[in-house]
C-alpha positions as CSV (number, residue, x, y, z in Angstrom):
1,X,12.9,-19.8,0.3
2,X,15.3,-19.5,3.6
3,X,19.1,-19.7,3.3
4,X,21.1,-20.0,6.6
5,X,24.6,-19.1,6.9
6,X,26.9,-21.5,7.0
7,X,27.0,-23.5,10.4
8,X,30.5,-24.3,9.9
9,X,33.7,-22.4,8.3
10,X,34.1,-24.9,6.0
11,X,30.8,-25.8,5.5
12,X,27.7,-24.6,3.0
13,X,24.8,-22.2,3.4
14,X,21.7,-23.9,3.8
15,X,18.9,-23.4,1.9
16,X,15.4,-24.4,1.4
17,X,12.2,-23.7,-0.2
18,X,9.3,-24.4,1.9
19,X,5.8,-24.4,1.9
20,X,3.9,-22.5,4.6
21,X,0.3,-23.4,4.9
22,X,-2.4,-20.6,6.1
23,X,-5.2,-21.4,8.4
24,X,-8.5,-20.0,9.5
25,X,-7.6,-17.1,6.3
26,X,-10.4,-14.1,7.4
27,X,-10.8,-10.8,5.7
28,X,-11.8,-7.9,7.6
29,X,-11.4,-5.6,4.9
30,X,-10.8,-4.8,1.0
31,X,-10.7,-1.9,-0.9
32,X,-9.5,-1.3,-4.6
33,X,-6.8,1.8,-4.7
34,X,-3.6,3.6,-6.6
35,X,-0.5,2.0,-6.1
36,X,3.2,2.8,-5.7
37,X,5.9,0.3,-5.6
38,X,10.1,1.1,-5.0
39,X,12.0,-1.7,-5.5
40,X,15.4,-0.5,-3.8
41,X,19.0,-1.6,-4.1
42,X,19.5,-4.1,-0.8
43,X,22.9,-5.4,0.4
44,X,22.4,-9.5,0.5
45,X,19.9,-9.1,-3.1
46,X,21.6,-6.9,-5.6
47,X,19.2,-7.7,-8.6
48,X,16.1,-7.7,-6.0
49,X,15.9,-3.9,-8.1
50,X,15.1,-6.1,-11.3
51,X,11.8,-7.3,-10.1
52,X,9.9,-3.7,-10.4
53,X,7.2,-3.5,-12.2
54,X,6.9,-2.3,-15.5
55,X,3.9,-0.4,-14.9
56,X,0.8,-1.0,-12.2
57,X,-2.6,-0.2,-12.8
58,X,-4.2,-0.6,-9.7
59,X,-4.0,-1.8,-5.8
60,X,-6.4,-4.0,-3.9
61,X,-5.6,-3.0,0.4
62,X,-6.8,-6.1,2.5
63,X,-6.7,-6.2,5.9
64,X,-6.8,-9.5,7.2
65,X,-5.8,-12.1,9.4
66,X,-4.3,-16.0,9.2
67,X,-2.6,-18.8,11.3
68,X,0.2,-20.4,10.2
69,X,1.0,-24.1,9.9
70,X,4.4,-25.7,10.5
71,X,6.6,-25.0,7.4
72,X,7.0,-28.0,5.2
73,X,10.1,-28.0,3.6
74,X,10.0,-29.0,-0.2
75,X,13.5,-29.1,-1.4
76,X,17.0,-28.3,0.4
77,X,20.4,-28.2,-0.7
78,X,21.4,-31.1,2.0
């Protein structure tokens, strides 16, 4: 999901929920960990706080790289 401000005073936001395809997906390294997660208060997503988990029981750490593909955009507000 992207949301743009409005382009014009009187106009809408725009927004859009894309799909971004990976390419050439290589992982260099994995490991299985302990976990931490702080989901904070943050000034344009006041309820972002609501999406902490309830408890976690473990990490996997990857290290890996990827291409990206040219966005394809699967809905938008228009």
């Amino acid at each position: 999901m992207r949301k743009f401000p409005a382009p014009a005073k009187d106009a809408k936001p725009i927004k859009q929920l894309l799909e971004i395809p990976t390419l050439d997906y290589t992982v260099h390294e994995i490991h299985a960990g302990n976990a931490a997660v702080e989901m904070g208060q943050s000034g344009p997503y006041p309820t972002l706080a609501g999406l902490a988990p309830k408890t976690i029981t473990g990490a996997w750490y990857v290290r890996a790289s990827w291409w990206l593909d040219y966005p394809l955009v699967l809905w938008e507000n228009g």
